[in-house]
N, C-alpha and C positions, 0 to 999 in steps of 0.2 A: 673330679679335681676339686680340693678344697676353694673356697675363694678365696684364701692367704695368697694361693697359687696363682692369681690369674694376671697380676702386674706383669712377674715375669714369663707366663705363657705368650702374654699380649703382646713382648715386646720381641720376645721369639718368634714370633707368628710376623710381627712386624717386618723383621728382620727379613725373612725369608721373601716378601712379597717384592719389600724395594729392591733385593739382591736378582729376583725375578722379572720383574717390570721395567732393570735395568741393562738385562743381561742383552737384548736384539742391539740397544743404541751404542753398546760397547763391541759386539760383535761386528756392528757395519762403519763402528769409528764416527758414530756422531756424537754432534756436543751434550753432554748432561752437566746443567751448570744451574748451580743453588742461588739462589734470591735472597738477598737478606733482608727484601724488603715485598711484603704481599702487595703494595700497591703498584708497586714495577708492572708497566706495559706488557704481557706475557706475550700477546697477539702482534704487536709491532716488532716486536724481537723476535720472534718467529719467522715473521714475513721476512724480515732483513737475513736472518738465518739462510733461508732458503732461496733469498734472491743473490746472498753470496757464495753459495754452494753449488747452484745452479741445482737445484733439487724439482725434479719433473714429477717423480714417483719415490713414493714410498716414506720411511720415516725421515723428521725432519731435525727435532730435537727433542730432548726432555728438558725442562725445566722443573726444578723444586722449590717449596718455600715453605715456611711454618704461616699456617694460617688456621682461626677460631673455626672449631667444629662442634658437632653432636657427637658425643660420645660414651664411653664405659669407663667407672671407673670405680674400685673397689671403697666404701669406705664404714663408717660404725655409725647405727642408727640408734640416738639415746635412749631413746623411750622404749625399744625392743629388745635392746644392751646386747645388740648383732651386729655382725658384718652384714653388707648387703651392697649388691651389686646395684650402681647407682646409673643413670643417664642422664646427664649434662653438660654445660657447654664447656667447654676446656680446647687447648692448641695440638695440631698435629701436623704430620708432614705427608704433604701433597705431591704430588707428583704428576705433572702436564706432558703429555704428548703430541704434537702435533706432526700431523702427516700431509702427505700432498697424495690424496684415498683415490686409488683407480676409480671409483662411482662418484663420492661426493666431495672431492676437490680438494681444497687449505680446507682444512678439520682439527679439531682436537678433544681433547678428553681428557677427566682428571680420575685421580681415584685417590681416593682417600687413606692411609697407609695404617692406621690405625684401624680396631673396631667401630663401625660395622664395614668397613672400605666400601664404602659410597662412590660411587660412580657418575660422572655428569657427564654428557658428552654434547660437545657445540656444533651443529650442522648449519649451513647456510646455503637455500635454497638456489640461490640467482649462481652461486659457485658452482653446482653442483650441475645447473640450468649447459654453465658453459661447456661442462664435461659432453651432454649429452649431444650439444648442436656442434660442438668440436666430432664426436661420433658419426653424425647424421650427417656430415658434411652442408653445416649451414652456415655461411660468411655470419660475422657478427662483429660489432665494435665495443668495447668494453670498456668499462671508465671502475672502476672497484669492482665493487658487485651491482653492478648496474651496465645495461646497454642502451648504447644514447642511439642505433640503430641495428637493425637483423633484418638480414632480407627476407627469412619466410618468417614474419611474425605469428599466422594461425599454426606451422608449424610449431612452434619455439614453444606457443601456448602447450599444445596436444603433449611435448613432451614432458613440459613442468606437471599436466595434469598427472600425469603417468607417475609421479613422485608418492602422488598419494596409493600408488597399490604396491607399494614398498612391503617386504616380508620383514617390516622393522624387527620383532622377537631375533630372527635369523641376521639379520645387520648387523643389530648392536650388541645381540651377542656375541659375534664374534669379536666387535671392535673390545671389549669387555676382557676378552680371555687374549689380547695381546698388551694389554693393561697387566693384567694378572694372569700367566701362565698355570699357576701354581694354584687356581680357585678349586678346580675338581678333586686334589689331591688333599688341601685344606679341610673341605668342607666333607670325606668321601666316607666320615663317621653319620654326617645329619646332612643328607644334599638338601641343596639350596640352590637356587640361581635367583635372577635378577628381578623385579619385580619393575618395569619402565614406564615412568611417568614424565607427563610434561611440568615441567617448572611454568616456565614460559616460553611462550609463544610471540614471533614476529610472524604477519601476514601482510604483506606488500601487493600494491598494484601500482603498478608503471603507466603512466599515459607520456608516450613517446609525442614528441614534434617534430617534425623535417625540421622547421623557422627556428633557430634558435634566437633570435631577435623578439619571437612574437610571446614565445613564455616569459622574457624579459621585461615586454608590456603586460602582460596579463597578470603574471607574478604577486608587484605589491595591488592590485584589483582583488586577485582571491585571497590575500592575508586581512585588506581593510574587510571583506567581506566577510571573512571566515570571524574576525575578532569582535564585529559590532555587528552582526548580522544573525547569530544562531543565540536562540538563547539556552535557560537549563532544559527545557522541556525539550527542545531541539536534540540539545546533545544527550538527554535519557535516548532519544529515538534512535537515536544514529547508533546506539551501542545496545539495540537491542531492548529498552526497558518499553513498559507500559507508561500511559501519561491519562491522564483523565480527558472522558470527552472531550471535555472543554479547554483540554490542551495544557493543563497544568499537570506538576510534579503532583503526585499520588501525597497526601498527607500525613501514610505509616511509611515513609520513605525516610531514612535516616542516616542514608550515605552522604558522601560528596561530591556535589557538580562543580568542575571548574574548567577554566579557557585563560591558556594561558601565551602569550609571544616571546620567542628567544633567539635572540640576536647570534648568530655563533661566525666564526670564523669564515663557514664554508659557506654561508645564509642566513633566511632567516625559516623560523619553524613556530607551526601553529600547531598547539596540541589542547585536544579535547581530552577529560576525564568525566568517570563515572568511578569512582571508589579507586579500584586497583587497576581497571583497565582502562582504554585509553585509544582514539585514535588522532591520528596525526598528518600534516602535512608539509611538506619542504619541498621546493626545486632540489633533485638530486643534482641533475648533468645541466651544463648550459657548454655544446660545443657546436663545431663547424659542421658535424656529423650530424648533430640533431640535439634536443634536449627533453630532457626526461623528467615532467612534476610526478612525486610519489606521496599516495597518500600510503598509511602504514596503521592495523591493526593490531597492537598490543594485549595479550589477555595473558593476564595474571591470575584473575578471578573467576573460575571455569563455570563456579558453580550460581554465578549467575545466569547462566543459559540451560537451556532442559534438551535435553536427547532421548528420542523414540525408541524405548529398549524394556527385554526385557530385564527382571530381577536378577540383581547380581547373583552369580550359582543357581540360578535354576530360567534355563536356556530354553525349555520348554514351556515355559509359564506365560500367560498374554502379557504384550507389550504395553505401554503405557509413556509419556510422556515423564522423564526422571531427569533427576538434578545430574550435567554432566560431570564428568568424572575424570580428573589426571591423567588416567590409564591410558594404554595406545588402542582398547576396545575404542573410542571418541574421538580419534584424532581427527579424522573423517569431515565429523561433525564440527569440530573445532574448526576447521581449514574452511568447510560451506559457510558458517557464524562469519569467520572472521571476512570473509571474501562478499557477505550480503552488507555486515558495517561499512565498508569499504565503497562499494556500489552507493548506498544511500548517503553519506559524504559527500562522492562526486559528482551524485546528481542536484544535493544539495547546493554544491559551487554552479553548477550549471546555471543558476538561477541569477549570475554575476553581472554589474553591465558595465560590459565590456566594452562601452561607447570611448572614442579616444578621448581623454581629460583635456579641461582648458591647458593644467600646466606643459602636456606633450605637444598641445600646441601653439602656444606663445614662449615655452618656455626656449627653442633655440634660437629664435628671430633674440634673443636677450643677452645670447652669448656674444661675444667677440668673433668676428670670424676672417678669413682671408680672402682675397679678387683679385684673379690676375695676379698674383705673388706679392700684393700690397695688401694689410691689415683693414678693418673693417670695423667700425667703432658698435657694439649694440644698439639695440634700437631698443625704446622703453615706452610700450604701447601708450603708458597710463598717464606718461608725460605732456605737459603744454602741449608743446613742442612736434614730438614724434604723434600722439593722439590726433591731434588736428591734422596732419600728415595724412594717417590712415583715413581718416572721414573723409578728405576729399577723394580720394584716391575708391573706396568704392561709391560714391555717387553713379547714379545709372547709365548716364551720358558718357562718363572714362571707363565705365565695363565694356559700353556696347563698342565703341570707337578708338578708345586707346588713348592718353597723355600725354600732352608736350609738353615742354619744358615751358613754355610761355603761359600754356593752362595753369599749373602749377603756380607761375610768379604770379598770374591775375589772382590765385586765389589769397596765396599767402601775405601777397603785396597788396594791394587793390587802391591804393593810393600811388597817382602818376610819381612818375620821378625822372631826372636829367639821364643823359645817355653814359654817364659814369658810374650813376646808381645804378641803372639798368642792367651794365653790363658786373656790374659784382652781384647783383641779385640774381643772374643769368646760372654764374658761375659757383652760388650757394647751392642751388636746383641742380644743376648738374650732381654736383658731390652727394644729393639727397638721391638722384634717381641712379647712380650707380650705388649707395648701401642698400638701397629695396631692389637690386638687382642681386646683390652680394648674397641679399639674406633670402632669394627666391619668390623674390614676393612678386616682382616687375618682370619679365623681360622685353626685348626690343623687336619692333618690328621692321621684317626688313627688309630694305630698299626705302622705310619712313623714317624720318624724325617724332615716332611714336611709340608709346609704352602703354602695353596692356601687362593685363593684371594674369597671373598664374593661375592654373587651378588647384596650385597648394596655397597662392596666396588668395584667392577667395576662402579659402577654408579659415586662412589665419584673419581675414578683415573680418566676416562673420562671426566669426567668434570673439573676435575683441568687440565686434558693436552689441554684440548681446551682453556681455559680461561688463560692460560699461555702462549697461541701461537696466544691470540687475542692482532691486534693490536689496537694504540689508534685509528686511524681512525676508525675503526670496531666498537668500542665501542662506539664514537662519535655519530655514524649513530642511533643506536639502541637507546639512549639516545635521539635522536631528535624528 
């Protein structure tokens, strides 16, 4: 075929693949509806799709839209004073499928309608996770694609492990040829099939909580930690690089280290980079069931890591240490990489301390709160007032024995007064020793007109006398 010829081959050829790629969603009467805009939500309209269809199995929808590609396209090269068949960037018409995939769950897949019809296809492990413990008959509770708790967790493991001896060639080829019906027929002058690589890669580890209170506290502890605590040489480690003895960044190193915090809607999220890759962390779940902190390996950049192989096309040849590769020969490798970054992350947070902060512990005694159905004014450690309060109050004589009201008025009073002052300083006391009742600090002992001290409110006097007797140097240090 001339190359005059190949505009209108291409779009011949076009023609027949979306008439094919179309033809199951019109036969089963699902929606195929055109996008006029590539930034349109494909994945949230999907899901809505099929939460209004009630769709368990099978196709779900097509969606299309004109979006920028790599292509073919005929044009005249000066210097040669020819036509010549060009590859560059230019618009074409895509076409998304999404199914609800008896093995791997909510899925989709695009392909590209024009030359060379490119193929991408979106899997998601923890969806895929629920298919198989929904098979295995293992209870589970599920929050997206995340489990905030499963009753046999080593179970749940062994099946996700089982993901990776997937006959991917055999998967995706088939998801490939309900894309394109018409590939074997197309190509059945110069066969061809698929050649599948990874773009990118997400690698997740879930560290599940019963408490979901206790991720709540520990939460901003591993952000403050994770943000002022790792540094570059830290995060080359974590993602795999070398560092010099002495713990510095290598000096022919000429990528980029960064750390960076982002506030989002759902949380907050600390993410580590190394050039293109990247690991990360966020509270995914915080529920009644349990909550779930997830750190998450990103690899963009494959060929920063080396895999034990031999030379590409020659299978017989000794092995060696090689830069990994796209291909699904290294996914393997990919999945162990990205699951050791992960590991070295968490054990990094482990290092957190996780002692409870002054503010978790002064900070409710500060709030307003209620007693017996009547309000309850804060207490303000740091004040004249309330300060002086709390000094008397842990003195070692009101630990061992307990408070009265009259202790209290000698302390605060200490100059006599007439039986009218008495008894309104009586009745000041009173009102002080039910708000340190209010706020937990007091309660009463009974059958006495006495007030001992809690052993939450020992926690909170200790800590206000220390933090009252810290100086700013002291403070400085700790801050640094």
């Amino acid at each position: 075929m001339p190359l005059t010829g190949f505009g209108k081959h291409a779009e011949q050829i076009t023609k027949q693949i979306k008439e094919a790629s179309l033809a199951q969603a019109r036969r089963l009467l699902r929606p195929v509806q055109y996008l006029t805009s590539s930034k349109t939500d494909k994945k949230t309209l999907a899901e809505q799709i099929a939460v209004r269809d009630q769709v368990e199995n099978g196709l779900i929808c097509v969606l299309s839209c004109v979006e920028p590609c790599l292509s073919f396209e005929v044009g005249p090269n000066p210097e040669r004073k020819k036509l010549e068949l060009k590859h560059r960037l230019r618009k074409g018409l895509f076409l998304y499928h999404y199914w609800m995939h008896p093995v791997f769950g909510f899925m989709s897949a695009r392909i590209q309608t024009w030359f060379p019809f490119q193929v991408q296809i979106y899997l998601n492990g923890r969806e895929w996770l629920a298919r198989q413990m929904k098979a295995a008959s293992i209870p589970y509770i599920r929050h997206e694609n995340c489990f905030s708790w499963v009753q046999d967790y080593a179970r749940a493991q062994s099946l996700m492990d089982e993901q990776l001896k997937t006959d991917w060639p055999g998967e995706l080829g088939a998801i490939a040829r309900q894309l394109n019906p018409l590939h074997e027929q197309i190509f059945a002058g110069f066969p061809a099939s698929y050649y599948w690589s990874v773009i990118e890669s997400e690698w997740a580890t879930d560290v599940g909580l019963v408490d979901g209170v206790e991720l709540q506290r520990l939460y901003p502890l591993l952000v403050e930690h994770g943000i002022t605590s790792f540094s570059g040489p830290d995060v080359m480690k974590f993602l795999g690089h070398k560092v010099t003895p002495q713990g510095q960044v290598h000096g022919n190193f000429q990528g980029e280290i960064s750390t960076d915090l982002k506030r989002r809607a759902e949380g907050v999220r600390v993410k580590h980079r190394v050039d293109r890759n990247s690991v990360k962390m966020y509270d995914k779940v915080h529920s009644s069931a349990g909550s779930v902190l997830r750190v998450e390996m990103t690899m963009n950049n494959e060929k920063a890591f080396r895999v034990y192989r031999c030379k590409e096309g020659e299978p017989e040849a000794e092995k060696s240490w090689k830069r990994m590769r796209r291909g699904l020969a290294d996914l393997h490798r990919r999945g162990e990489i990205s699951q050791k970054v992960n590991e070295r992350y968490l054990d990094a947070l482990a290092g957190v301390d996780d002692s409870v902060r002054l503010q978790e512990i002064l900070g409710p005694i500060e709030k307003r709160t209620n007693w017996k159905g009547r309000p309850v004014r804060a207490l303000h450690p740091f004040s004249s007032e309330d300060g002086t309060l709390l000094e008397i109050l842990s003195r070692g004589e009101f630990m061992i024995r307990g408070i009265s009201n009259k202790d209290l008025r000698d302390k605060l009073f200490p100059k006599p007064a007439n039986a009218v002052e008495t008894k309104r300083r009586s009745a000041l006391i009173s009102r002080k020793l039910r708000m340190l009742r209010a706020h937990g600090i007091l309660h009463k002992i009974k059958g006495r007109n006495l007030y001992q001290v809690s052993q939450p409110g020992r926690t909170i006097l200790t800590t206000f006398l220390i933090a009252r007797q810290a100086s700013a140097n002291q403070l400085m240090k700790k801050a640094a």
